[in-house]
DOKEKOL-310139 format. One record per residue: x, y, z of N, C-alpha, C in turn. Coordinates in Angstrom, 1 decimal. Layout:
<sites>
- X_Y_Z_X_Y_Z_X_Y_Z
...
</sites>
This chain:
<sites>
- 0.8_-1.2_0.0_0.0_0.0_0.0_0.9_1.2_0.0
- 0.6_2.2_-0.8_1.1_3.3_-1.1_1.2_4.4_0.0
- 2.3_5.1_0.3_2.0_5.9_1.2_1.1_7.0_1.1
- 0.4_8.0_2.0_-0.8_9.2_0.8_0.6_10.2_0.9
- -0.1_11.0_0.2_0.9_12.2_-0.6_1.4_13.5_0.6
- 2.0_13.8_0.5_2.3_15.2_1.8_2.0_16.0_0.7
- 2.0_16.5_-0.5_1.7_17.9_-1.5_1.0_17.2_-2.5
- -0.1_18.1_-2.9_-0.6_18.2_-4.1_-0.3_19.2_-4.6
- -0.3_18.6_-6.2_0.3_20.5_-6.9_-1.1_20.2_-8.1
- -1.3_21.2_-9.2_-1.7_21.3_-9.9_-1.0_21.3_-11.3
- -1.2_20.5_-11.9_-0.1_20.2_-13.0_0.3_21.6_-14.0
- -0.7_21.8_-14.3_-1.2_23.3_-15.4_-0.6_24.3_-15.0
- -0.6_24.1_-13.3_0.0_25.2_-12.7_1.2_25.5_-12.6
- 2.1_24.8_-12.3_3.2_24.2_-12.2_4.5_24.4_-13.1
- 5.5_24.8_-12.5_6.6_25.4_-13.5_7.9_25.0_-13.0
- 9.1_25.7_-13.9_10.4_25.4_-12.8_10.7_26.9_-12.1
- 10.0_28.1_-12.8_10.2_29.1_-11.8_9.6_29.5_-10.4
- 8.3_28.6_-10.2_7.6_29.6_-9.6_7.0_27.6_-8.9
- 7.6_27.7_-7.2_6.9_26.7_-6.5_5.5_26.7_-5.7
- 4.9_25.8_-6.2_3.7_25.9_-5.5_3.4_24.1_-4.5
- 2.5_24.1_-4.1_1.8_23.2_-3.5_0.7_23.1_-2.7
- -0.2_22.4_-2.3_-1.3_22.5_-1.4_-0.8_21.1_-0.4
- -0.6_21.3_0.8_-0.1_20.5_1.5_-1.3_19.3_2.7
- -0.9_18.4_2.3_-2.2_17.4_3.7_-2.0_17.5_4.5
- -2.5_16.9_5.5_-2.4_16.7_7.0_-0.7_15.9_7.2
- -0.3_15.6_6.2_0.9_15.0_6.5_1.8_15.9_6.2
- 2.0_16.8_6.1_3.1_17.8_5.4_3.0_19.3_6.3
- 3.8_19.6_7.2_4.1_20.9_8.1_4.6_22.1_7.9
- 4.7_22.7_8.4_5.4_24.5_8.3_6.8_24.3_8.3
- 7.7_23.2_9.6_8.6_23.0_10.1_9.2_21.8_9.1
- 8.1_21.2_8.3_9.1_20.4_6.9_9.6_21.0_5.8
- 8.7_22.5_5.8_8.6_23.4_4.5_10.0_24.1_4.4
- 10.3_24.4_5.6_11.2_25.2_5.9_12.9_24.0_6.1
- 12.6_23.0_6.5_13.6_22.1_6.3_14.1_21.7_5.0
- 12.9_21.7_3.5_13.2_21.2_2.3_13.4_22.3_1.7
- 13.8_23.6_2.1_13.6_25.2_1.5_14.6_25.9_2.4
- 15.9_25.1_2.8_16.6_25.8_3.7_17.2_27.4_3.6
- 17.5_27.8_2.4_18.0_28.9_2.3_17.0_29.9_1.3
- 15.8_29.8_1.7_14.5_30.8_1.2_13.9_31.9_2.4
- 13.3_32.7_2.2_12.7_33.0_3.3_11.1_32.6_3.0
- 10.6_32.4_4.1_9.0_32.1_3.8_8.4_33.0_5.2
- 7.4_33.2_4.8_6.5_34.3_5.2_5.4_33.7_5.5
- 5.2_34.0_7.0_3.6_33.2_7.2_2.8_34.4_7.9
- 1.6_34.3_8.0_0.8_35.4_8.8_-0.1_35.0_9.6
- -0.6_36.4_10.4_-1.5_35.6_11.8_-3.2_35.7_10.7
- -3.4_34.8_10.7_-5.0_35.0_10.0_-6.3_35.5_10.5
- -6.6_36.2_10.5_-7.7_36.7_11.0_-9.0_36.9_10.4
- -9.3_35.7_8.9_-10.1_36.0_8.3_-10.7_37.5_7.7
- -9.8_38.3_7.2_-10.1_39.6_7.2_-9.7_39.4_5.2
- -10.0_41.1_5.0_-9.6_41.0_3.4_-8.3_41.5_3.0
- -7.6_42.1_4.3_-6.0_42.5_4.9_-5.5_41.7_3.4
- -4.8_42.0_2.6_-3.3_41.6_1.8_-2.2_42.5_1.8
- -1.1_42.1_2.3_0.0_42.5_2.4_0.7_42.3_1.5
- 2.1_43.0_1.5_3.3_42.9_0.1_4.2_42.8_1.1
- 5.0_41.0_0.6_6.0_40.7_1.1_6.7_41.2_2.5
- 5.3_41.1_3.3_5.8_41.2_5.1_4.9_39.8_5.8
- 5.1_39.6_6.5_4.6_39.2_7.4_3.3_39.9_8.5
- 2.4_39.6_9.2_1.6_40.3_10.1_0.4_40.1_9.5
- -0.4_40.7_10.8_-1.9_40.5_10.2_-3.1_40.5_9.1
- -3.3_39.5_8.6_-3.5_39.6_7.3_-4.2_37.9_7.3
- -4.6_38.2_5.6_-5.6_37.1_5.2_-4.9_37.0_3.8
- -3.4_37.9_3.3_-3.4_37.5_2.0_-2.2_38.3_1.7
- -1.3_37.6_1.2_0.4_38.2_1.1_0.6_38.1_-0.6
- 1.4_39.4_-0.9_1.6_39.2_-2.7_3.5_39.4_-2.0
- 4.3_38.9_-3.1_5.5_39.0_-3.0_5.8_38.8_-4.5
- 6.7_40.0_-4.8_7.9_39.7_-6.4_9.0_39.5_-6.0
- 9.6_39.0_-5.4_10.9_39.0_-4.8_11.3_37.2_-4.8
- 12.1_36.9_-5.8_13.2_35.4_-5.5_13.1_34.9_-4.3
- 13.1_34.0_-4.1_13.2_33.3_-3.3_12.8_33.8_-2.0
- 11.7_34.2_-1.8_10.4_34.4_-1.1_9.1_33.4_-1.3
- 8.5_32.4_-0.1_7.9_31.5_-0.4_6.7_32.1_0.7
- 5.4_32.2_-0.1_4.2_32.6_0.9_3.7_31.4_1.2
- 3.1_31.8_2.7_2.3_30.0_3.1_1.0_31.3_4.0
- 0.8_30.0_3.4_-1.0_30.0_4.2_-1.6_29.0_4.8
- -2.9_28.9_5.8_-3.0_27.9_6.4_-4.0_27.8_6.4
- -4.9_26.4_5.8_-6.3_26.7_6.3_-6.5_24.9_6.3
- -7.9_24.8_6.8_-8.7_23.6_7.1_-10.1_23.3_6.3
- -10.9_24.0_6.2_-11.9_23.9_5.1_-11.8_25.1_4.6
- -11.3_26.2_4.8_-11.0_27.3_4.1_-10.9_27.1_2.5
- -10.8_27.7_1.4_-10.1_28.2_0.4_-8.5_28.4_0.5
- -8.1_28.0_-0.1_-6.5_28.1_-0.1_-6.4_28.6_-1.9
- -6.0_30.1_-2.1_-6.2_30.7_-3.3_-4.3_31.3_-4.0
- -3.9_30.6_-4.8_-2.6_30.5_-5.2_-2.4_31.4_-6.6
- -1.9_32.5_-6.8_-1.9_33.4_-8.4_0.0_33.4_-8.4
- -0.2_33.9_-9.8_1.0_34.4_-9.9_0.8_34.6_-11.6
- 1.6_35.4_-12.2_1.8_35.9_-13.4_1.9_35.0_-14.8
- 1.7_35.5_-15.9_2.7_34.5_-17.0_3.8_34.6_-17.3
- 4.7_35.7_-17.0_5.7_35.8_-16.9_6.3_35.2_-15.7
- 5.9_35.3_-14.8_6.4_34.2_-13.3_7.2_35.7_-13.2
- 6.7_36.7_-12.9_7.3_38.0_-11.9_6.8_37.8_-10.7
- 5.4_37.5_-9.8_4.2_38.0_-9.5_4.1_36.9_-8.7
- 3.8_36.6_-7.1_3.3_35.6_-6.6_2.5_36.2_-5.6
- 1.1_35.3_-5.5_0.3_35.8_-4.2_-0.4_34.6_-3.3
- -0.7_34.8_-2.2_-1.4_33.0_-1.2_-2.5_34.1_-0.8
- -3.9_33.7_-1.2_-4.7_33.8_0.1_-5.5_33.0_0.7
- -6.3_33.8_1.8_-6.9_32.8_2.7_-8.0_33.0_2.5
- -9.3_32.4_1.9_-10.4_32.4_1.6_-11.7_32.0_2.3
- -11.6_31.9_3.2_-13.1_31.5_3.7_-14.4_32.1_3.5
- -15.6_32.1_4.2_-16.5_32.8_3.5_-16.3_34.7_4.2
- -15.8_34.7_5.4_-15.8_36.0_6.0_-14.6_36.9_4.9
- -13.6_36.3_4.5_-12.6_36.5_3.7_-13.1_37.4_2.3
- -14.1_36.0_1.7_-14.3_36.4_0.3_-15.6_37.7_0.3
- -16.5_37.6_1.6_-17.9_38.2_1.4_-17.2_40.0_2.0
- -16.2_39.8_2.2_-14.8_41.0_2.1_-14.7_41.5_1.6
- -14.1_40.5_0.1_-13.9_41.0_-0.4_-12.4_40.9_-1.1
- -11.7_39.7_-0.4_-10.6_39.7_0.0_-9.6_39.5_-1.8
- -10.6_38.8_-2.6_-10.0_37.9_-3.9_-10.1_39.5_-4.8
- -10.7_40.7_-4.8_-10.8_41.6_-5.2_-10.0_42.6_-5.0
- -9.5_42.4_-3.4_-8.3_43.3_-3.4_-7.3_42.5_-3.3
- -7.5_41.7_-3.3_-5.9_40.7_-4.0_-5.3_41.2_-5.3
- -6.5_41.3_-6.1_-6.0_40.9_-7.4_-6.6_42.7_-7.5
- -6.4_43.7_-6.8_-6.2_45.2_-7.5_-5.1_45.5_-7.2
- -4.7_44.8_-5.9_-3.1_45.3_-5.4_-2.1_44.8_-6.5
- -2.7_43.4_-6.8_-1.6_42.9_-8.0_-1.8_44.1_-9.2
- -2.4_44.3_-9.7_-2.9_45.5_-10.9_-2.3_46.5_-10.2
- -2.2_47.3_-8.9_-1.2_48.7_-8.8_-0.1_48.4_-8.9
- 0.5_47.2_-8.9_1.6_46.9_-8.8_2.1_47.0_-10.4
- 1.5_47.1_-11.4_1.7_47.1_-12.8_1.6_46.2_-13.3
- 0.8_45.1_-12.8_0.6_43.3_-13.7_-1.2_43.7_-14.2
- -0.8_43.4_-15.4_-2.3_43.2_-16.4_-3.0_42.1_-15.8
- -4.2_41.7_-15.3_-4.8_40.9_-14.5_-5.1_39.8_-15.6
- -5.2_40.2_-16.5_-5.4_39.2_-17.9_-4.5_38.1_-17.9
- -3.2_38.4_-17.3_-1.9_37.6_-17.8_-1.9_37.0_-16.2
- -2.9_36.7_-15.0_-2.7_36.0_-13.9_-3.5_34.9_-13.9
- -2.6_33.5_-13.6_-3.0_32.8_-13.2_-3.5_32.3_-12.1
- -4.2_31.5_-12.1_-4.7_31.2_-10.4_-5.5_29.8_-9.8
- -4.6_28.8_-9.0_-4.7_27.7_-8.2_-5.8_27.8_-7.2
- -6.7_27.1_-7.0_-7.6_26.8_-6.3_-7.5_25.2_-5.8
- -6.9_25.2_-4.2_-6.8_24.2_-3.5_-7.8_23.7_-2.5
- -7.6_22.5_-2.2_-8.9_21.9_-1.1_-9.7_22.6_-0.3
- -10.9_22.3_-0.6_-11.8_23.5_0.8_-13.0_22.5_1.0
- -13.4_22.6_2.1_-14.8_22.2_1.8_-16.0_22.4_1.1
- -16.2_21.1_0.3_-17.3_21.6_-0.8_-18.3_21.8_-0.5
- -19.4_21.9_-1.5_-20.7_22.6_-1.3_-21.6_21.3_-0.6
- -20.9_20.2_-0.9_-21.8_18.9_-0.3_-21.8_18.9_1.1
- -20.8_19.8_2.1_-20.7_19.9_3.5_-21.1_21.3_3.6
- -20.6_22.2_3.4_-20.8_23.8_3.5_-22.1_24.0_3.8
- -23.1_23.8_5.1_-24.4_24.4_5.3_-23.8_25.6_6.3
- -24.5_26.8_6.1_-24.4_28.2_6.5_-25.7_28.7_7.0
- -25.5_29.5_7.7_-26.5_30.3_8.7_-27.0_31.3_7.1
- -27.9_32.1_7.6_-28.1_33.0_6.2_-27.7_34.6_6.6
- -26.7_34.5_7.6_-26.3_35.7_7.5_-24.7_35.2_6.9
- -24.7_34.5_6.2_-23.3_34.5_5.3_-23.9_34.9_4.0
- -24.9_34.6_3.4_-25.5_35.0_2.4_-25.5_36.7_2.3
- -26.1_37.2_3.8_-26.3_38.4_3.8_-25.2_39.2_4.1
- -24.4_38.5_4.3_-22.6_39.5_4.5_-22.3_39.9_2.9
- -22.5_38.7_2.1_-22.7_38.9_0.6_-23.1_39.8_0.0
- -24.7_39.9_0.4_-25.2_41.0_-0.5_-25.0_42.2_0.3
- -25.0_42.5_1.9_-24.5_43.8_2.1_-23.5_44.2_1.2
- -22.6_43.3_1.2_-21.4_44.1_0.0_-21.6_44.5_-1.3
- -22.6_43.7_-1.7_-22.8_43.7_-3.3_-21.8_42.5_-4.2
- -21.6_41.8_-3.6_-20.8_40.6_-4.1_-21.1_38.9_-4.4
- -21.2_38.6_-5.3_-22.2_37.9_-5.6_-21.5_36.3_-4.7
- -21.9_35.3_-5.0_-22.0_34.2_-4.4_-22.6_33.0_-5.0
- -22.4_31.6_-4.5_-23.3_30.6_-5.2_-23.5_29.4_-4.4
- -25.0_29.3_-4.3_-25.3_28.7_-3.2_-25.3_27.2_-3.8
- -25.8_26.2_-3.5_-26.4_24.7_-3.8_-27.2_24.1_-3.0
- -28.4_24.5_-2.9_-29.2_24.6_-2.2_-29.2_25.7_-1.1
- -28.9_25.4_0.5_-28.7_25.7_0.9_-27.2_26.0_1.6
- -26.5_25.5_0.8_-25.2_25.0_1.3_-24.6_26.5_0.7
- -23.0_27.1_1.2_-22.1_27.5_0.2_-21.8_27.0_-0.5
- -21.2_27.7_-1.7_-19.6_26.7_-2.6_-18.6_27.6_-2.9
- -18.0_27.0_-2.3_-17.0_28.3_-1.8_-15.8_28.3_-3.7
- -15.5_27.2_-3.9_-14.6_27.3_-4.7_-15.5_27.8_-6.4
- -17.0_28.0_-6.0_-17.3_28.4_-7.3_-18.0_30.2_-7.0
- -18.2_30.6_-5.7_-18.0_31.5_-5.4_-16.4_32.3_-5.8
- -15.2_31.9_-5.7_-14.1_32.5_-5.7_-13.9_32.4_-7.4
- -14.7_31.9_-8.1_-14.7_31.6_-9.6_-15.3_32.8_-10.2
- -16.2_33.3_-8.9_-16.9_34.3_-9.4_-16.5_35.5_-9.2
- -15.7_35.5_-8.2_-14.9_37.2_-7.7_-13.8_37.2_-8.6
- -13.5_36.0_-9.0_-11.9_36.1_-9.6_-12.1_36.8_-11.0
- -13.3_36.0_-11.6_-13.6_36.2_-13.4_-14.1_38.3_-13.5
- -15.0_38.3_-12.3_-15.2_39.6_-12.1_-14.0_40.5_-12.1
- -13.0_39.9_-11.3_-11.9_41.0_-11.2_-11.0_41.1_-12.4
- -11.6_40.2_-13.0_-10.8_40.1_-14.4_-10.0_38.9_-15.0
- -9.9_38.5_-14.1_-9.1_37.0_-14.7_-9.7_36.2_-15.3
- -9.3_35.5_-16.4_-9.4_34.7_-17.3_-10.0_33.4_-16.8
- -11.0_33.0_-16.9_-11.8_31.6_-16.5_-10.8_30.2_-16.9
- -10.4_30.8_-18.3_-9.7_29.6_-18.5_-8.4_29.5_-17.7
- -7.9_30.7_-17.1_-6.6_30.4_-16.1_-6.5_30.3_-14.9
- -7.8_29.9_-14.6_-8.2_29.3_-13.3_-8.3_27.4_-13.2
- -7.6_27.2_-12.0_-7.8_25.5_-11.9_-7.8_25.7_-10.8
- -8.7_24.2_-10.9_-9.5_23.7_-9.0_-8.6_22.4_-8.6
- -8.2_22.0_-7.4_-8.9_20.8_-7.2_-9.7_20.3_-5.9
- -10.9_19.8_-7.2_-12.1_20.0_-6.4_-12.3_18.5_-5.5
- -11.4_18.6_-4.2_-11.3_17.7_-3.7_-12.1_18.4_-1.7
- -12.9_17.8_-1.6_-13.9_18.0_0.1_-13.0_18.0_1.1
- -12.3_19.0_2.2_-11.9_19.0_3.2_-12.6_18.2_3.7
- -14.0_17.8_4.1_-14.6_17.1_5.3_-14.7_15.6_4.7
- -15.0_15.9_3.7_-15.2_14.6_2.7_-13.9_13.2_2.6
- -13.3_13.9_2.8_-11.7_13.2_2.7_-10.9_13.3_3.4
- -11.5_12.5_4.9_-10.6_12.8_6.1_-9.1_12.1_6.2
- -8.9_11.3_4.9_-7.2_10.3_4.8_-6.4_11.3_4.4
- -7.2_12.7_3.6_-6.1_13.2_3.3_-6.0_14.8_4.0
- -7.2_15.5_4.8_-7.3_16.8_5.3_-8.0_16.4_6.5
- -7.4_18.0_7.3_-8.2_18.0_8.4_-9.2_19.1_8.3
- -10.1_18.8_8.7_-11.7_19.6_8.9_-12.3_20.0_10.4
- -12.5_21.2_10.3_-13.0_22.2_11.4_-14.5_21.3_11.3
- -15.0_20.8_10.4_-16.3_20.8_10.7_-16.4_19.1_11.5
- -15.1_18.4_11.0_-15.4_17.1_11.7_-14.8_17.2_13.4
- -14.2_18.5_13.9_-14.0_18.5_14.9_-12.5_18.8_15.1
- -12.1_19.2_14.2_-10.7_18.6_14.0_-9.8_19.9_14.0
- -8.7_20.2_14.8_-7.9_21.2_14.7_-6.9_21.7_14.2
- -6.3_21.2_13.5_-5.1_20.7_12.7_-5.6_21.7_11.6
- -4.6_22.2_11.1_-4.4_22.8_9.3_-3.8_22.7_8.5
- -3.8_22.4_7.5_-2.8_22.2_6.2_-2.3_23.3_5.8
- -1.1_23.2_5.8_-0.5_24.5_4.5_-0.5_24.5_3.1
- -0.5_26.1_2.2_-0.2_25.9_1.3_0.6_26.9_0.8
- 1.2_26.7_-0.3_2.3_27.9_-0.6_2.6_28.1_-1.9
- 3.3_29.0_-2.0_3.7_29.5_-3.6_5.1_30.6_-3.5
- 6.1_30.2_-4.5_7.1_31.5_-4.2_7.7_31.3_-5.4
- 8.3_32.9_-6.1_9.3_32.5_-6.9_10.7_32.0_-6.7
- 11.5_31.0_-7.3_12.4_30.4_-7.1_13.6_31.5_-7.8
- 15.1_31.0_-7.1_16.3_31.3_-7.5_16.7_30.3_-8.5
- 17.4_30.7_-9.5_17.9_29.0_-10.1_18.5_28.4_-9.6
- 19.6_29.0_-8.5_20.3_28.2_-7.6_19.5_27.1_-6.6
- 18.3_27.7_-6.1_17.5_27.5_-4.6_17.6_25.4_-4.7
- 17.9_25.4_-3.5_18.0_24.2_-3.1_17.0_23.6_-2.7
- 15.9_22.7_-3.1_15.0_22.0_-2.9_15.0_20.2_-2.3
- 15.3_20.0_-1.0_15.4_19.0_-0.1_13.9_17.6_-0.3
- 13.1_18.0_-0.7_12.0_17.7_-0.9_11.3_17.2_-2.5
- 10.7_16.1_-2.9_10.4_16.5_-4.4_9.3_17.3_-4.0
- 8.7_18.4_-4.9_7.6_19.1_-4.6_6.6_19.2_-5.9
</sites>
């Protein structure tokens, strides 16, 4: 029997300049940093807010960095874990999506900060990792209503959220290209072999990350 995977990546996504991954319950902050010895990586305190920062650290729900060998991590458990970066591979960003996050606002000012920065939003790609899906996601209906106070749209399934077709929807609005968007549409609660879930009780988080690479940078890890 096979061991399960510590990273998932997205193939499409995937390059030799620019590392990414969506990490399981088997894969840590303190491994990340072991297989990435000579990078800096950047984590933040999460506070589900629409906060994005430029390459610091601190309170915040969502970090952009253009700088080498700079790796953003993010943490979530049924969250959205939301991954961009450029076609040129100048541009990397991680955010943290949940529904307080997105009904924020948070994927809108992600991707305006990327645009003041001088990147055409046309030319951004963007990873969408494990969250819980719409088949678990039942919500109070003041998540609906944090929505429309904003004026931001949403998508329900029945009564449930969907969070990864919701972020489909703020992303294509802010401009990004549908076709340069990939999911994988795999259930935090659904698939407890490979994630941990807030909703099954569970406290644990997975990371995920993205950074541009040095050609030198020394990678300890396959990723």
């Amino acid at each position: 029997m096979s061991e399960p995977p510590k990273i998932l990546k997205i193939s499409t996504f995937a390059s030799k300049s620019v590392i990414h991954g969506f990490g399981t319950r088997f894969f840590s902050l303190p491994e990340l940093r072991d297989s990435l010895p000579s990078l800096n990586i950047i984590t933040l305190t999460q506070i589900h807010s629409s906060k994005v920062l430029l390459n610091s650290a601190g309170e915040g729900d969502g970090v952009i960095s253009r700088d080498p060998g700079t790796i953003l991590v993010i943490k979530t458990a049924d969250c959205l874990p939301v991954l961009i970066k450029d076609d040129e591979e100048r541009i990397v960003a991680a955010l943290h999506a949940g529904w307080k996050g997105l009904c924020k606002g948070i994927i809108f000012k992600g991707i305006a900060k990327i645009k003041n920065l001088g990147f055409n939003k046309k030319n951004l790609r963007v990873a969408l990792g494990p969250s819980i899906g719409p088949c678990c996601y039942s919500v109070g209906k003041e998540v609906f209503e944090c929505f429309k106070e904003n004026g931001l749209p949403f998508v329900k399934r029945g009564e449930n959220l969907d969070l990864p077709s919701t972020a489909i929807e703020h992303l294509t609005s802010s401009g990004v290209n549908i076709k340069k968007i990939s999911v994988l549409p795999l259930c935090t609660k659904c698939t407890p072999e490979l994630f941990y879930s807030h909703r099954r009780g569970e406290k644990g988080r997975m990371i995920s990350f993205i950074g541009l690479l040095k050609p030198e940078t020394e990678v300890k890890i396959k990723l």
